[in-house]
VEXGUKE-477360 format. One record per atom (N, C-alpha, C, O, CB): residue in one letter; x, y, z. Coordinates in steps of 0.05 Angstrom, whole numbers, plus 5000, padded with zeros to 4 digits. Atoms other than C-alpha are relative to their C-alpha. Glycine has a CB too. Example, Ala and Ser with C-alpha at 12.3 -4.5 7.8 and 13.67 -1.06 7.14 Angstrom:
% residues 2
A501849765000
A524649105156
A501850245000
A503950245013
A498050015025
S498449764999
S527349795143
S498550225014
S499550445018
S500950094971
% end
This chain:
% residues 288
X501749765000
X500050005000
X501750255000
X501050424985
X498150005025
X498249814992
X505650495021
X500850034972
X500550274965
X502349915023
X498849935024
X508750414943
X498350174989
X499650334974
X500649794984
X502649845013
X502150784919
X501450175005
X502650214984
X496950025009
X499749754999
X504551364941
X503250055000
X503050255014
X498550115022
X496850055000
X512551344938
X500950074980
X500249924961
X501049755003
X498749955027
X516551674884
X501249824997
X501549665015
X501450204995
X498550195011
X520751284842
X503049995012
X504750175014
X500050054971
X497150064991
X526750954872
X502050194993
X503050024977
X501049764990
X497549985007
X532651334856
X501250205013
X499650385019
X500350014976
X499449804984
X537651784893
X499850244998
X499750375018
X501750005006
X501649815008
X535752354854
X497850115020
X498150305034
X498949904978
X501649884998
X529052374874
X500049995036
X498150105047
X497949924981
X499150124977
X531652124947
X500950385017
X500450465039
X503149714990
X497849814999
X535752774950
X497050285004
X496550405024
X502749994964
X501549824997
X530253254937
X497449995014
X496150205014
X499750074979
X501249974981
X525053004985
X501550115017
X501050345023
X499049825007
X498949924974
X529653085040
X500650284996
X501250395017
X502549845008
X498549664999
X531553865011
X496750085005
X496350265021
X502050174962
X502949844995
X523753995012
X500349945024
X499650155035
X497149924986
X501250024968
X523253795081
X501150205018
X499950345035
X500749715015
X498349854980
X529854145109
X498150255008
X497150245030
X503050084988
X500849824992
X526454865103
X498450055027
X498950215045
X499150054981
X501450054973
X520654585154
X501249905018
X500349905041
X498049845000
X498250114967
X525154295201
X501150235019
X500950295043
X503249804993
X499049764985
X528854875207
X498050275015
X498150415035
X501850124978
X502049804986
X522955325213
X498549915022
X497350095033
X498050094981
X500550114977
X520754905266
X500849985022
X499349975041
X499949864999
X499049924977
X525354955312
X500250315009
X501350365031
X502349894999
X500149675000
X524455785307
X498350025018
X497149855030
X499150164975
X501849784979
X520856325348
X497749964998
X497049974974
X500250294996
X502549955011
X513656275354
X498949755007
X500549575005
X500050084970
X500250255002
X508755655370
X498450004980
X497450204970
X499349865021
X500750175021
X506055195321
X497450154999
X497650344984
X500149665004
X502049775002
X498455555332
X500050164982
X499050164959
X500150155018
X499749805010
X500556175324
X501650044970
X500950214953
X501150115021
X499149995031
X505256035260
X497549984984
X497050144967
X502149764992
X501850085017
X498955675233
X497750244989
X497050304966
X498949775015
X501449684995
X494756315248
X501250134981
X499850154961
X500350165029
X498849725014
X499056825213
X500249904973
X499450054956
X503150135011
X499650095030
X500656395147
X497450024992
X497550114969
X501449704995
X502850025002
X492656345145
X499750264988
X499850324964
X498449945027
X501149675008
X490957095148
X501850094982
X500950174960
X499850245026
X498149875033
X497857325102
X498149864968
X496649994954
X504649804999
X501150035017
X495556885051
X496850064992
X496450114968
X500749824999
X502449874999
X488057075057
X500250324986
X499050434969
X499250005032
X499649595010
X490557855047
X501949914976
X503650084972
X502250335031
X498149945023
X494657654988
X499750094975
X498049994961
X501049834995
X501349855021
X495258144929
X499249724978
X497549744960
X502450274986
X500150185025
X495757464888
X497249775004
X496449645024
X503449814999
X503750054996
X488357194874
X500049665006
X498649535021
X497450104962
X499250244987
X491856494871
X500449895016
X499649665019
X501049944999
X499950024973
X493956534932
X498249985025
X498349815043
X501150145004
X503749874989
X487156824963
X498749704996
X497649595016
X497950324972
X501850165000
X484156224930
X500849745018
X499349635034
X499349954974
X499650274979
X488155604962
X500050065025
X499549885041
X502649864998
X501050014970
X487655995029
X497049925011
X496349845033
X500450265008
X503550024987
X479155965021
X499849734993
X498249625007
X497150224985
X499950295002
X480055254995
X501049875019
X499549685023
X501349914981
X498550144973
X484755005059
X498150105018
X498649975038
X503450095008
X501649984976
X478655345109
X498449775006
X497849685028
X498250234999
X501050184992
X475154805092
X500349715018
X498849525023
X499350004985
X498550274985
X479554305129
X500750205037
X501550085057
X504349864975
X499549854975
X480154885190
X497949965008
X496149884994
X500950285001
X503450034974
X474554885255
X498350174995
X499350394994
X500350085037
X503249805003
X468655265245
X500550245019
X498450325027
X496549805013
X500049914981
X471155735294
X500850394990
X502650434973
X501949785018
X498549765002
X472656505290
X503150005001
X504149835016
X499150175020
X501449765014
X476156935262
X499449884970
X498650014950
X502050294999
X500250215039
X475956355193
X497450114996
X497150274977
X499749534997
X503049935010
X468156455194
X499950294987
X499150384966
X497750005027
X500549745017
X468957095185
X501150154975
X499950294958
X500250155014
X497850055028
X474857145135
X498949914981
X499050044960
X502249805003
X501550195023
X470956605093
X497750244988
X497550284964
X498149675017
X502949905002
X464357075098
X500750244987
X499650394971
X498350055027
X498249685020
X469157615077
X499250074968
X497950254957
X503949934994
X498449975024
X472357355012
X497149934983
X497849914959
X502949774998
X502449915022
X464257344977
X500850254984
X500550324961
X496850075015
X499149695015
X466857984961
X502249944986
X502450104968
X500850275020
X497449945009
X473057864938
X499750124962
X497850134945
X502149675006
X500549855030
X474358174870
X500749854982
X500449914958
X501450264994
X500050195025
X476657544839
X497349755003
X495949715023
X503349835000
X502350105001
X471357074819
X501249725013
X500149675035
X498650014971
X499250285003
X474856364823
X500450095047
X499849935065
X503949904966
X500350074969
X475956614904
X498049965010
X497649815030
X500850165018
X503349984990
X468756724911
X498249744990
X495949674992
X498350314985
X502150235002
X467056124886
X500849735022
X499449545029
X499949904965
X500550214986
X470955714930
X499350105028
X498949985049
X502349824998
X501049874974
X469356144979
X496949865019
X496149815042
X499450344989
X503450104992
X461755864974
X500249675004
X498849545019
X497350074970
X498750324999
X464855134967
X499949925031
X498549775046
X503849974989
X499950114959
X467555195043
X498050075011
X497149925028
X502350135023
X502049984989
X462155515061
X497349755011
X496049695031
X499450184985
X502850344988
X457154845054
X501949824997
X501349614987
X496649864976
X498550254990
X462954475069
X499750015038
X499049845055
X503850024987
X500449984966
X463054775144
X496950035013
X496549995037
X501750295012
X503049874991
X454754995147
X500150045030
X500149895049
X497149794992
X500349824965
X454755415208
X497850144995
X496450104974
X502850275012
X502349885002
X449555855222
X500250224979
X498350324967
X499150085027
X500249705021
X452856465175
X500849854970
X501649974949
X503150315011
X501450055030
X451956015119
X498650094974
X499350194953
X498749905002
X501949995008
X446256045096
X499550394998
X499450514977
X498349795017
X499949645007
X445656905106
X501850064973
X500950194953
X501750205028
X498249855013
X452556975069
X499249884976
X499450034957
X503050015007
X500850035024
X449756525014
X498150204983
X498550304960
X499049795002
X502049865015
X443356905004
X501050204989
X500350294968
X497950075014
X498949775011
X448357495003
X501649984970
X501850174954
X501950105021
X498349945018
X452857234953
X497649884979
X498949744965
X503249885002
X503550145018
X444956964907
X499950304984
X499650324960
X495849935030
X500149785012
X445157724898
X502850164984
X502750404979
X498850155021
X498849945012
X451057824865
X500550094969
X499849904954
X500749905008
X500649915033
X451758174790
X502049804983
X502249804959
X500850394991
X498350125025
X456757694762
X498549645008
X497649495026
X504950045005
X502950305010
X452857054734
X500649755014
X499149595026
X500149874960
X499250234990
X457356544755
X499649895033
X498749675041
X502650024995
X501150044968
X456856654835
X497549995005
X496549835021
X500750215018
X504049974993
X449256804837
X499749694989
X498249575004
X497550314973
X500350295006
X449456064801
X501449835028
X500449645040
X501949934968
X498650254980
X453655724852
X498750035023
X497949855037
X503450015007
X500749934970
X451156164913
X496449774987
X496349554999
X499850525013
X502250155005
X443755824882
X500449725004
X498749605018
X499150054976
X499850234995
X446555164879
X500649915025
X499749735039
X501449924987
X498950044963
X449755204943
X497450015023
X497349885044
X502350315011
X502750094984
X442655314971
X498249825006
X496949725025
X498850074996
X501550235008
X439854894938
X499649735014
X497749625023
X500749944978
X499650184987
X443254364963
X499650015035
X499949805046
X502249964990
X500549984970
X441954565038
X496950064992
X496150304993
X502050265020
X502749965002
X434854525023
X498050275008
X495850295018
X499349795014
X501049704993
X434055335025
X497850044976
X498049944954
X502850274999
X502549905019
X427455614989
X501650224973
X501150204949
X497350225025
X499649815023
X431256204953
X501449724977
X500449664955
X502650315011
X498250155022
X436155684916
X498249844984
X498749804960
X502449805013
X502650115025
X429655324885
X498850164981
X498250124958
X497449905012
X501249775014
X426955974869
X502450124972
X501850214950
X499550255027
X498149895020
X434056154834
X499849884978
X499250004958
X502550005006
X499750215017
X434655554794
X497850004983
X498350004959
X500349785014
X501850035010
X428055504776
X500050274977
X499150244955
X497949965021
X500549765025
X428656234737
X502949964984
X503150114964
X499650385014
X498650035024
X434556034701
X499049754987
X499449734963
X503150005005
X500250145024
X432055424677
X497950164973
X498350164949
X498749715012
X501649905015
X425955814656
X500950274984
X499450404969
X497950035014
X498849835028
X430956324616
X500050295014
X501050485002
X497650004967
X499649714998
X429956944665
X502650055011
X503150295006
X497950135017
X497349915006
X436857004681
X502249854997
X502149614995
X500650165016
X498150095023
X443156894654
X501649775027
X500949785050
X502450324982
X499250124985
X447456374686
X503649854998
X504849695012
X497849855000
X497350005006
X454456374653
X501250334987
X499450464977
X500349754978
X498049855015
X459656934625
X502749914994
X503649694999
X500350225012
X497150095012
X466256934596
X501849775016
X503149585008
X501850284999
X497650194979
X469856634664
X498849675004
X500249495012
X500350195039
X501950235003
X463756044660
X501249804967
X501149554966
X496450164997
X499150065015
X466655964589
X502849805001
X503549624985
X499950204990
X497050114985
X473855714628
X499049775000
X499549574986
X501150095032
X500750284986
X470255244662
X499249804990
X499749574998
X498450015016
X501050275017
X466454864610
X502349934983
X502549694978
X497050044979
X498150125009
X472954864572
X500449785016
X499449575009
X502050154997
X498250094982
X476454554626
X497849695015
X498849475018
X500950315023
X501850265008
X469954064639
X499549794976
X498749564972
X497850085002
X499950185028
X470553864574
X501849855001
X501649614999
X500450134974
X497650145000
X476953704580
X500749755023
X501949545018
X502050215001
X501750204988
X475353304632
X498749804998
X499349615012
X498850065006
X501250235009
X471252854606
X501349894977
X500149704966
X497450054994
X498650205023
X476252614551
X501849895011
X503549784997
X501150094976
X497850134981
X480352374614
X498249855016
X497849965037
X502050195017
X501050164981
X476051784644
X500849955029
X499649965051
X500049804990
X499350004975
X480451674692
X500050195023
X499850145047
X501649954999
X500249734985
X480652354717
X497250135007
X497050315023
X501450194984
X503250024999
X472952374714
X498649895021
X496949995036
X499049854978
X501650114974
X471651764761
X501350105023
X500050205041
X499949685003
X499249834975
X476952034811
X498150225015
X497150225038
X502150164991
X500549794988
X474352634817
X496549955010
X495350095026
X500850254979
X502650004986
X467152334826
X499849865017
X497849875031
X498049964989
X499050254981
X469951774865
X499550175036
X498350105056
X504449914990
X499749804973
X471452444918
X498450105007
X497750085031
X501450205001
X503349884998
X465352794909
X498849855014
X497649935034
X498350024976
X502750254983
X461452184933
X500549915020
X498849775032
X499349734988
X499850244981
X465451924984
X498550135022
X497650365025
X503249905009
X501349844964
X462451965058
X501350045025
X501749935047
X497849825014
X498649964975
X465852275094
X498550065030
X496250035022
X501750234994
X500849984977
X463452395164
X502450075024
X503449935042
X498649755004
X498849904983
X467352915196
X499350185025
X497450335024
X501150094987
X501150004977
X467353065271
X497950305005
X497550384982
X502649975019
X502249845002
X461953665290
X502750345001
X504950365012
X497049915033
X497849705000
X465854425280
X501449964977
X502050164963
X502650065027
X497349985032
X470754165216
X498149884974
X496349724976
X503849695005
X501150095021
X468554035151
X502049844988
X504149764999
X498950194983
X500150325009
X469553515104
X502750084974
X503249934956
X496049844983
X498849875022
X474753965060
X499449984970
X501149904954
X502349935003
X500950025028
X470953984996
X501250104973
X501850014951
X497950105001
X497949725004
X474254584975
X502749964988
X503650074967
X500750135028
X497650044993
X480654314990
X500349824974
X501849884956
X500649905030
X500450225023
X479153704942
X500050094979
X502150084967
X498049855000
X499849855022
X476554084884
X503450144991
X504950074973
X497950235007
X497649855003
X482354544889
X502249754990
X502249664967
X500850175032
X497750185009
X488254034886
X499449864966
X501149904949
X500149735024
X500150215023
X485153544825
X498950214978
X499050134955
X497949695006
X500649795023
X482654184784
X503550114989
X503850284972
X497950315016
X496949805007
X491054364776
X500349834987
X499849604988
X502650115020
X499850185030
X493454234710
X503349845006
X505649925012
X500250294964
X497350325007
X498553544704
X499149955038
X501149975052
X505650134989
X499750064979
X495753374775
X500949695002
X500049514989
X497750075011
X499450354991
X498752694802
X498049805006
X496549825025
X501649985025
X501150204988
X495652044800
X499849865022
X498049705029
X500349904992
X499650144971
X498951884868
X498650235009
X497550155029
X503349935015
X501549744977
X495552564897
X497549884999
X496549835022
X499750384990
X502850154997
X488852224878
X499349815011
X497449825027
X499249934982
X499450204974
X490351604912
X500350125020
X498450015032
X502249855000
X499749934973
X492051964976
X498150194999
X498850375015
X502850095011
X501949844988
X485652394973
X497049705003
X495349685021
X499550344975
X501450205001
X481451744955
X500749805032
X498949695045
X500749874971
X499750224978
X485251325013
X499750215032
X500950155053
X503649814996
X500049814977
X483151955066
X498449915021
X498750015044
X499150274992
X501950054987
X477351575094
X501549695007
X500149575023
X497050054986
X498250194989
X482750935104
X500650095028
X500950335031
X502549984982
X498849894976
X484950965181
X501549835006
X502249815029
X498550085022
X498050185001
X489650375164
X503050065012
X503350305012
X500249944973
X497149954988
X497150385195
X501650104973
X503150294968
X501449695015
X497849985013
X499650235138
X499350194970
X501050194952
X501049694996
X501649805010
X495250745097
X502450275010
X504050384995
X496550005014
X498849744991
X498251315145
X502449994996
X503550204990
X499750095026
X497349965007
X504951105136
X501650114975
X503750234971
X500749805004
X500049905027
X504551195069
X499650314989
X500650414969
X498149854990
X500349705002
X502051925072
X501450115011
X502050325001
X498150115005
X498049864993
X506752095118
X502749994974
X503850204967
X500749895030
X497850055013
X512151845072
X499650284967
X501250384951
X499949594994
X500649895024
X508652245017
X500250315007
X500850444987
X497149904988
X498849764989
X509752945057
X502550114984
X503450334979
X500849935029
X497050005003
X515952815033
X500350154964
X501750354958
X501449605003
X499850005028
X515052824954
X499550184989
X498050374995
X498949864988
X498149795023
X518053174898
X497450114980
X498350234959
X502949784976
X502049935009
X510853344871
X498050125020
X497150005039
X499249814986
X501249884976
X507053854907
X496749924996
X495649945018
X500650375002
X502750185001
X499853534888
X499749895029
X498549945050
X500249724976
X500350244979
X502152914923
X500450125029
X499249985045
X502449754994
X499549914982
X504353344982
X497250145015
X496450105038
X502150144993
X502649834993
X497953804985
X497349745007
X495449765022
X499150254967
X502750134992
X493553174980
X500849815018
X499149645023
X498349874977
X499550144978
X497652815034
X500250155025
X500650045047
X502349874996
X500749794964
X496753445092
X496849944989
X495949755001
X501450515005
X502750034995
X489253455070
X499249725010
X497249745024
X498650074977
X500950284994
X488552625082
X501249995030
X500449825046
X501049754977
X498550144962
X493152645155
X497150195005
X495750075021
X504550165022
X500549724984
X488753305169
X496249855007
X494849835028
X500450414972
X502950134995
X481752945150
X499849565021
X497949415024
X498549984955
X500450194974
X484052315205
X498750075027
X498349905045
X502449925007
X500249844970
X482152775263
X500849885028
X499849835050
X497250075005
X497950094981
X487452535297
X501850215015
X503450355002
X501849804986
X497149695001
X491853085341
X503049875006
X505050015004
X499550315035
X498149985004
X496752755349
X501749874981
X503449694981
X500549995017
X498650055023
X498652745287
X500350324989
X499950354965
X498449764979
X499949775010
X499653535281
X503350044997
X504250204980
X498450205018
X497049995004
X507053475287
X500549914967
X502449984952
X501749765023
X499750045028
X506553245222
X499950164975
X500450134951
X498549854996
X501449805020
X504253775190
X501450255005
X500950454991
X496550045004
X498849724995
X508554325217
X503050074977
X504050284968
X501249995036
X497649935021
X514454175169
X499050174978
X500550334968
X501449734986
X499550035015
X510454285122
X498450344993
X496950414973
X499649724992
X501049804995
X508754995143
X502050174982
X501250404982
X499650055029
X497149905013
X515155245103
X500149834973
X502449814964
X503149935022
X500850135023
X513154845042
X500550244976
X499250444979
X496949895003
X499749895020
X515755174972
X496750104992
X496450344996
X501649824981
X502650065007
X508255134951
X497950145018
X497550075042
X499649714999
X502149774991
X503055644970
X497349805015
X496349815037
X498750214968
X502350194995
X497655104968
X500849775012
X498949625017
X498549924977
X500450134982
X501054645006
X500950055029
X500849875046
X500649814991
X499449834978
X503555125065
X497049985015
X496549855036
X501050344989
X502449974991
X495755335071
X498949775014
X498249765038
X498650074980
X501150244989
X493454665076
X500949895022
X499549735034
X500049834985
X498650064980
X498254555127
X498850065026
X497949935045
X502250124998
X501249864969
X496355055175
X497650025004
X497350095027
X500750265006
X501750074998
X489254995166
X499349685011
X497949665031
X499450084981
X499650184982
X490054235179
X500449915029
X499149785045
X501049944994
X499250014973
X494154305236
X498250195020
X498350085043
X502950095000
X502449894992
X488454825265
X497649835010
X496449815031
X499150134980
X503350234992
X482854315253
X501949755023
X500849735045
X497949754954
X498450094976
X487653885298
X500250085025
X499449945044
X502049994996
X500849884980
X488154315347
X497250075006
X496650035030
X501350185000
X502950024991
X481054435352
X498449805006
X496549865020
X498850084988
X499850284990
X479953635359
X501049995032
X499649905050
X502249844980
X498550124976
X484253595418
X499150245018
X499250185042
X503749944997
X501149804984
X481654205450
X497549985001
X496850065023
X500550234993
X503850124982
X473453995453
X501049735014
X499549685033
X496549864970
X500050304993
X476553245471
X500950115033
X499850045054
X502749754978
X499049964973
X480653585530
X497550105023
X497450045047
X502450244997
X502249884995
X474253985543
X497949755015
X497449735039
X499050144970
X502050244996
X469553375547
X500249875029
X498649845048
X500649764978
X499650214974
X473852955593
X499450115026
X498549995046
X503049925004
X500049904968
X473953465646
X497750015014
X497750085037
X501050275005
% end
């Protein structure tokens, strides 16, 4: 099971796990605790001028606790001025359903660009809200519009999609699975989309988002080992699979990888390691 995810033998590629890792080691032993690092990499990338950036931070909330100040950050970026943030923005949103759900949806239902007022509708929809029937129902019937130019991306990029079977059932393989994550964290939906939508994504990253609902030994060993690898996919979809064990102590794991070359797999890091800490903090809670 462990070979699934394992780059190819050779000292080469031997050589450059271990250089991706050094950075997190070293930044690990630095000023500051693990928390608080996780915290600040969160909000920088959140404020970042780069919309890329913006988006894998609102994609990694969905693997963070339902807890302030994320809710509100998330509830924020409806606004944001790029579209692709605002859409995964609505993603985490009914990945975590808290109570400011459902408001910030209706808010983002009223939006002038076609594509969000579509998703914020679907996104209702699916939480069995009255407006999102009402939306839907007037675009089927033609009163308003329900794509523009940036909708044009997307069906490319669905198209293209579907002339890759394999990349087709994956991705519905994820969609469907059942996850059943603990009450405050969501199910990282967000997080998922995000990774297998990037172009030349790894076949081993799909495997380690598919084997997330595994709680096998020799499953985890394997993702840890994959932390390691020379493809940041496989890296991003091996912090989202430790992060969706809701296990804490397995957050040490995830701190290397807070210093990660990779924007999107930094985020995921410290959002992981978050929803970890928020695990072990209701559990400590409980016992007492």
């Amino acid at each position: 099971m462990g070979n699934l995810l394992k780059c190819a033998g050779n000292p080469a590629g031997a050589w450059a796990s271990i250089a991706l890792l050094l950075p997190g080691i070293a930044f690990s032993q630095g000023a500051g605790s693990s928390p608080e690092r996780a915290r600040d990499l969160l909000e920088s990338s959140l404020k970042d001028k780069n919309p890329e950036t913006r988006t894998h931070a609102v994609e990694s909330l969905g693997l963070a606790s339902a807890t302030e100040p994320w809710l509100s950050e998330l509830a924020a970026m409806i606004d944001d001025k790029d579209v692709e943030v605002r859409l995964a923005a609505i993603a985490s949103l009914v990945d975590l359903r808290t109570d400011r759900t459902v408001p910030t949806l209706r808010k983002a239902l009223d939006s002038t660009v076609p594509e969000v007022s579509f998703a914020a509708a679907k996104a209702l929809w699916s939480l069995n809200e009255t407006p999102g029937r009402e939306a839907l129902f007037s675009v089927l019937g033609g009163e308003t519009k329900s794509a523009s130019g940036f909708i044009t991306k997307e069906k490319r990029d669905a198209l293209r999609m579907l002339h890759t079977p394999k990349t087709l059932f994956i991705f519905a393989a994820v969609e469907s699975a059942n996850f059943a994550p603990v009450p405050g964290v969501g199910a990282g939906v967000s997080s998922v989309r995000g990774i297998l939508s990037s172009p030349g994504v790894s076949g081993r990253a799909a495997a380690a988002l598919l084997l997330s609902s595994d709680q096998s030994p020799e499953v985890l060993k394997a993702l840890e080992n994959a932390l390691g690898d020379t493809d940041w996919t496989v890296r991003a979809a091996a912090v989202h699979s430790i992060a969706l064990r809701n296990d804490p102590e397995l957050e040490a794991d995830l701190i290397p990888l807070f210093e990660d070359k990779k924007e999107a797999v930094r985020v995921r890091a410290a959002a992981g390691y978050l929803r970890l800490e928020a695990i072990k903090s209701s559990r400590i809670t409980v016992a007492r």
